[in-house]
VOROTI-419342 format. One line per 8 residues: their letters; for each residue x, y, z of N, C-alpha, C, O. Coordinates in Angstrom, 3 decimals. Layout:
N
A	X,Y,Z,X,Y,Z,X,Y,Z,X,Y,Z | ...
//
This chain:
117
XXXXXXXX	0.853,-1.176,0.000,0.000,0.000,0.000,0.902,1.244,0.000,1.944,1.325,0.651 | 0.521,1.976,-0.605,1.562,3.525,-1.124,1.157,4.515,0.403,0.194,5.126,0.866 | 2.711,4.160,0.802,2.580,5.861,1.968,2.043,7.383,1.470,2.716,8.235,0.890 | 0.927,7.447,1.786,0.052,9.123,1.771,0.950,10.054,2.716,1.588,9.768,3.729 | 0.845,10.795,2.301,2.015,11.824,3.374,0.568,13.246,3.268,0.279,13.536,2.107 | -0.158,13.954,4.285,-0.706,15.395,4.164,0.152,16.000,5.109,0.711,15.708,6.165 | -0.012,17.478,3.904,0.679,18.262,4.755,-0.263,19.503,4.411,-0.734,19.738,3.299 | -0.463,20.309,5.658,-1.615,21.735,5.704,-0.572,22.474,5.010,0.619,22.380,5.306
XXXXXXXX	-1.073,23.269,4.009,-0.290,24.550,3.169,-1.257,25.638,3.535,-2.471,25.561,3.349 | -0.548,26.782,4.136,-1.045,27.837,4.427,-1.476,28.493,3.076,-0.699,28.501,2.122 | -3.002,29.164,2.989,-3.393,29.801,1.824,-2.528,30.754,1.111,-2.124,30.763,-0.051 | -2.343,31.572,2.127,-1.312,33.110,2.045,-0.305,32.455,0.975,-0.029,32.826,-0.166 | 0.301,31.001,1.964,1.913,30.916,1.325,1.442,30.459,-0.177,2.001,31.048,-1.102 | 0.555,29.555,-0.475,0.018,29.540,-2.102,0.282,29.715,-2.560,1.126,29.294,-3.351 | -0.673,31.106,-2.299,-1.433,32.209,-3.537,0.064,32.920,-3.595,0.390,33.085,-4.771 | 0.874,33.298,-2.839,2.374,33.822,-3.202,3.472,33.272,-3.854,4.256,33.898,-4.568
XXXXXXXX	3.518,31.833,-3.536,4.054,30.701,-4.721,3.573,30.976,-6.114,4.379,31.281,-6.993 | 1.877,30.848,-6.420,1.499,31.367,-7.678,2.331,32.489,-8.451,2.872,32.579,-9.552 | 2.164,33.293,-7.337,2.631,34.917,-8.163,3.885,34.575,-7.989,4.321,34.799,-9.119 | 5.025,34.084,-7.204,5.889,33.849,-7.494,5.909,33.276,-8.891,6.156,34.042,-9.822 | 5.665,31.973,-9.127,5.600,31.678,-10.176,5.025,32.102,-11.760,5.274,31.706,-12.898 | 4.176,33.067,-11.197,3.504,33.868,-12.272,4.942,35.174,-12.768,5.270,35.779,-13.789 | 5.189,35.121,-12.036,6.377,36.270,-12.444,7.358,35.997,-12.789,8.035,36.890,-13.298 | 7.925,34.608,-12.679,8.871,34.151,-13.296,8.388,33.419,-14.997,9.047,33.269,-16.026
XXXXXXXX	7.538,33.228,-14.791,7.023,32.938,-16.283,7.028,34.319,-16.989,7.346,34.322,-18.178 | 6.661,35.679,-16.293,6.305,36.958,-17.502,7.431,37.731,-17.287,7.544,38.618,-18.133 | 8.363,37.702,-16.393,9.786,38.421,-16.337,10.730,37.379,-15.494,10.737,37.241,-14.271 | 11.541,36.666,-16.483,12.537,35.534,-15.990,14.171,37.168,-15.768,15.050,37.236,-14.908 | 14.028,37.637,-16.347,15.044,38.774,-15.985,14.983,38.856,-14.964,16.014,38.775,-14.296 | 13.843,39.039,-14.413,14.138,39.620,-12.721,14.594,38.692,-11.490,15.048,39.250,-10.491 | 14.499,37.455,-11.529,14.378,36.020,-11.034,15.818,35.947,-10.718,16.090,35.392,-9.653 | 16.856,36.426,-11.475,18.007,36.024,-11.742,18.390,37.431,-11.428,19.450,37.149,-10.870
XXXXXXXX	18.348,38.404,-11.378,18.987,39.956,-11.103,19.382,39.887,-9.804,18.663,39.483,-8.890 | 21.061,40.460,-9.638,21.752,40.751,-8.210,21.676,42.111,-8.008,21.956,43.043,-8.762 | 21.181,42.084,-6.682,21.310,43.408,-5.740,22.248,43.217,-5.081,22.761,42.185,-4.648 | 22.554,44.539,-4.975,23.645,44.927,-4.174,23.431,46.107,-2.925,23.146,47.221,-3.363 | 23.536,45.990,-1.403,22.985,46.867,-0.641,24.103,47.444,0.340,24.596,46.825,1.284 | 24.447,48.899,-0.104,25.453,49.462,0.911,24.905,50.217,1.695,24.062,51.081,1.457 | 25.368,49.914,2.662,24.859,50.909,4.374,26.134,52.381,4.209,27.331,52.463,4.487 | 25.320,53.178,3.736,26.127,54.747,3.768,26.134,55.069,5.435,27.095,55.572,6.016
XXXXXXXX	25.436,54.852,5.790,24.850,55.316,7.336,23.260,55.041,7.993,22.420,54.574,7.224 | 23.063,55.191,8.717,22.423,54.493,9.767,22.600,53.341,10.417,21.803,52.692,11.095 | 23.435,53.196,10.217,24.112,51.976,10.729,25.125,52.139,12.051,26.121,52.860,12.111 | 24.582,51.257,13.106,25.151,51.440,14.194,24.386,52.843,15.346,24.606,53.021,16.544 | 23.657,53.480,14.596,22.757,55.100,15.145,21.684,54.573,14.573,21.492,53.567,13.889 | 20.692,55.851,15.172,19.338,55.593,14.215,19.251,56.743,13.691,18.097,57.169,13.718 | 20.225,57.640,13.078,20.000,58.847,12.535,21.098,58.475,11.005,21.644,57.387,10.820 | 21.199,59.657,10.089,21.900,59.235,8.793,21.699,58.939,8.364,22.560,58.962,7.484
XXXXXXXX	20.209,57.952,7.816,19.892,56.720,7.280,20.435,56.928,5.476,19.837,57.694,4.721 | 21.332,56.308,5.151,21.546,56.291,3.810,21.604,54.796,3.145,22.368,54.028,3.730 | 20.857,54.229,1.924,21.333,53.644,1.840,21.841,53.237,0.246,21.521,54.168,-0.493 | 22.432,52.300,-0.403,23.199,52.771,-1.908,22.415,51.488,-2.237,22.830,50.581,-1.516 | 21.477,51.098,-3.024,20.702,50.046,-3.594,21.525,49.973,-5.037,21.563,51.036,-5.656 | 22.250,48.716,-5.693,22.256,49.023,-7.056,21.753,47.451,-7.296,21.787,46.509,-6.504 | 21.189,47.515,-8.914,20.482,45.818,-9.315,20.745,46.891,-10.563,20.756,48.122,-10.576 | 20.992,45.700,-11.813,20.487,46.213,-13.085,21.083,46.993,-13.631,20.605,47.379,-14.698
XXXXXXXX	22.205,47.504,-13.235,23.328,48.276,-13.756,22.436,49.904,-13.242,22.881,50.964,-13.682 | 21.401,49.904,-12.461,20.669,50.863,-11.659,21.419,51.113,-10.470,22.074,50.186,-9.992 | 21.415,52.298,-9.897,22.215,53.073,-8.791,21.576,53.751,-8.293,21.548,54.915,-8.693 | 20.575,53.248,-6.930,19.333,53.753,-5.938,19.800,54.378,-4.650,20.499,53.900,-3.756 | 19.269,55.508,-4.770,19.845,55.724,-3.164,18.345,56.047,-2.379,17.384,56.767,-2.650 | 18.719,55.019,-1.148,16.992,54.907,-0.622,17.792,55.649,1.187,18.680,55.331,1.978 | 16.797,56.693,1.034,16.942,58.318,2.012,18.457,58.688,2.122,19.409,57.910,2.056 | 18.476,59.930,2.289,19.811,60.772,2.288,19.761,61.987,3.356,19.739,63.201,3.154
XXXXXXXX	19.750,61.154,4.714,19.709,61.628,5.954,21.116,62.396,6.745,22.281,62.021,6.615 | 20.777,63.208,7.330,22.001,63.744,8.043,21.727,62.806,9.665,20.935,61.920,9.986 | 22.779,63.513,10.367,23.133,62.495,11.371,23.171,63.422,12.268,23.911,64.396,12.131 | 22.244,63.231,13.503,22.054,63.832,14.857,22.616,63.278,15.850,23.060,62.131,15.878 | 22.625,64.366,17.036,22.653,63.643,17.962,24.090,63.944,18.934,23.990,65.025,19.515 | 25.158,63.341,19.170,26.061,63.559,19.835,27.064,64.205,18.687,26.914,63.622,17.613 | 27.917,65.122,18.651,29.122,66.017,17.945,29.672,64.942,17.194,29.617,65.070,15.971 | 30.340,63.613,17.787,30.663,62.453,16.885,30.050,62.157,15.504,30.678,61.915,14.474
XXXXXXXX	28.728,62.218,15.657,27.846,62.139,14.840,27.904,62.747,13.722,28.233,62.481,12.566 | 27.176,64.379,14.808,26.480,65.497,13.178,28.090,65.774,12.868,28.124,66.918,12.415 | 29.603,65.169,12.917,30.627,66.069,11.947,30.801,65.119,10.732,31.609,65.315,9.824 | 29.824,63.914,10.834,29.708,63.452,9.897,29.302,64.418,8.833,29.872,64.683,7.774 | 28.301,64.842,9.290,27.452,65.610,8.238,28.458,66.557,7.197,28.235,66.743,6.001 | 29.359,66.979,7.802,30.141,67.633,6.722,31.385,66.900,5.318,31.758,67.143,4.170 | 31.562,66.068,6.257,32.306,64.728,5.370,31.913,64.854,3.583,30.715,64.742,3.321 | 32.647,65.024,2.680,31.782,64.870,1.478,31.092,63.333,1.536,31.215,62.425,2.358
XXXXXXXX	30.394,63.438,0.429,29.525,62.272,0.228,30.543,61.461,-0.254,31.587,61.695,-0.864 | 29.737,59.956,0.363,30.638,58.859,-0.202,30.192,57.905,-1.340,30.545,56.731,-1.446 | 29.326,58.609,-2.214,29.194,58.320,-3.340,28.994,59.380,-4.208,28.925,60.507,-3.717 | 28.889,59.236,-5.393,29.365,60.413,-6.701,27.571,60.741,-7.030,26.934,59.854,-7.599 | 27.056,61.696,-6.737,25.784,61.954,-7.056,25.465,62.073,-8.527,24.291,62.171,-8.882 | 26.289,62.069,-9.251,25.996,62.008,-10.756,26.174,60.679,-10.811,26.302,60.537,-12.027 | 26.262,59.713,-10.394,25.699,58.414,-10.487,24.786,57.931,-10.683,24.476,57.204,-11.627 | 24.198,58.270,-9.798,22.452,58.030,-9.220,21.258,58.079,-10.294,20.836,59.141,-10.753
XXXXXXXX	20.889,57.138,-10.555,19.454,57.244,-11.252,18.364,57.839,-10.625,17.411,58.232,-11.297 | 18.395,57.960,-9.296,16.882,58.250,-8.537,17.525,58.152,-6.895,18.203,57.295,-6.329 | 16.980,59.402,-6.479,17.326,58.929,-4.785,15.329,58.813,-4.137,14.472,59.682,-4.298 | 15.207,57.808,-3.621,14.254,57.725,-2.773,13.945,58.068,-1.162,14.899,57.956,-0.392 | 12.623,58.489,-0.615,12.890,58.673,0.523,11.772,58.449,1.308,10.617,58.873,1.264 | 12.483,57.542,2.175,11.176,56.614,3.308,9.851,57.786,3.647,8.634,57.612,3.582 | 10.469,58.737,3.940,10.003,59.600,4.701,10.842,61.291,4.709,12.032,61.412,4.416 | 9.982,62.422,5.085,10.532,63.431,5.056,11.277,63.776,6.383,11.664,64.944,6.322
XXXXXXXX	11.519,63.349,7.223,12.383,63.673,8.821,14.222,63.828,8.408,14.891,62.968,7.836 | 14.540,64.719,8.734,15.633,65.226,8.440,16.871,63.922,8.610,17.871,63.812,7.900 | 16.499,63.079,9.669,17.362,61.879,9.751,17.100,61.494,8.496,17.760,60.456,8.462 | 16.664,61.581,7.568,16.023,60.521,6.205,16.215,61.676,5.146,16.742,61.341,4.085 | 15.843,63.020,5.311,16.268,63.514,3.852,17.311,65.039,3.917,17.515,65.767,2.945 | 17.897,65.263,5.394,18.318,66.514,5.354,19.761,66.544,4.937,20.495,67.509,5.154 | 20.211,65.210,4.198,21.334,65.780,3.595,21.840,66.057,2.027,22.895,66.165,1.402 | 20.513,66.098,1.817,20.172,66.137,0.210,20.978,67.313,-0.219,21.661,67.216,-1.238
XXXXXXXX	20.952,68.672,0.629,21.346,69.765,-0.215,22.717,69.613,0.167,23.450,70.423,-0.401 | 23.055,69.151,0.627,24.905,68.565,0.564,25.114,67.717,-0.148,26.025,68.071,-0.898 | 24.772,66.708,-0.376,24.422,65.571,-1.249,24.343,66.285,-3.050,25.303,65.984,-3.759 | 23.431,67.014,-3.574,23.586,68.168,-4.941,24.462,68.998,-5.034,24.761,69.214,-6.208 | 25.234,69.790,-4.029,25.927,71.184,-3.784,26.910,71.233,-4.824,26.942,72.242,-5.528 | 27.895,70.091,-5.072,28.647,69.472,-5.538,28.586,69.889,-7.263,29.406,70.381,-8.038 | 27.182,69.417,-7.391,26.545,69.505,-8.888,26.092,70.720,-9.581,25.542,70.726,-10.682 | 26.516,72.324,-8.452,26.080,73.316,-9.114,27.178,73.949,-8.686,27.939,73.442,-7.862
XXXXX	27.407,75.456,-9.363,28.305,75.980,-9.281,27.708,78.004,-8.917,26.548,78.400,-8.803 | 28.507,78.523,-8.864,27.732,79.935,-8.704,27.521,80.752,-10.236,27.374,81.941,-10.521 | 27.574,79.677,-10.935,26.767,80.580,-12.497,25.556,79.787,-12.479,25.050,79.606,-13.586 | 24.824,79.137,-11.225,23.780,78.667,-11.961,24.156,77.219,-12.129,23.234,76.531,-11.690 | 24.960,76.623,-12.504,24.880,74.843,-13.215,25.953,74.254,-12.962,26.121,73.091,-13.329
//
């Protein structure tokens, strides 16, 4: 007589297998694409939050936060940036709180000059 084996499959996990699988059938590109995730900052604090996302020959920067808090910290803030902002395809941002986007205009400064460009 043939061993039956049941096993309960959670619905959730399924229906997400499906679309897993549904997405690898209509974009096999993506299935196979490496990310790459650098911690600019927030790391080790909870202020600075930067982080350098690249996949796809794409170059994401997800929030571009300054760094509060003890003097150690905010002299970060003056440090040039440690990536080349003419890189960047797109910077994203969790949220508007200065830990998350107040180092943006240091982050551009770089990219203009006093004629304008």
């Amino acid at each position: 007589m043939p061993h039956l084996t049941v096993r309960r499959v959670d619905p959730a996990q399924f229906i997400n297998l499906r679309r897993i699988k549904a997405l690898e059938r209509k974009a096999p590109q993506y299935c196979n694409m490496s990310l790459k995730l650098t911690f600019l900052g927030g790391a080790g604090t909870v202020t600075g939050s930067k982080y350098l996302l690249e996949a796809d020959g794409r170059r994401i920067l997800v929030d571009c936060g300054l760094f509060q808090g003890f003097k150690a910290l905010r002299l970060r803030n003056w440090a040039p940036p440690r990536i080349n902002p003419a890189s960047l395809d797109a910077v994203i941002l969790t949220h508007a709180h200065l830990d998350h986007s107040g180092y943006l205009p240091l982050l551009v400064k770089p990219c203009f000059t006093s004629s304008g460009r």
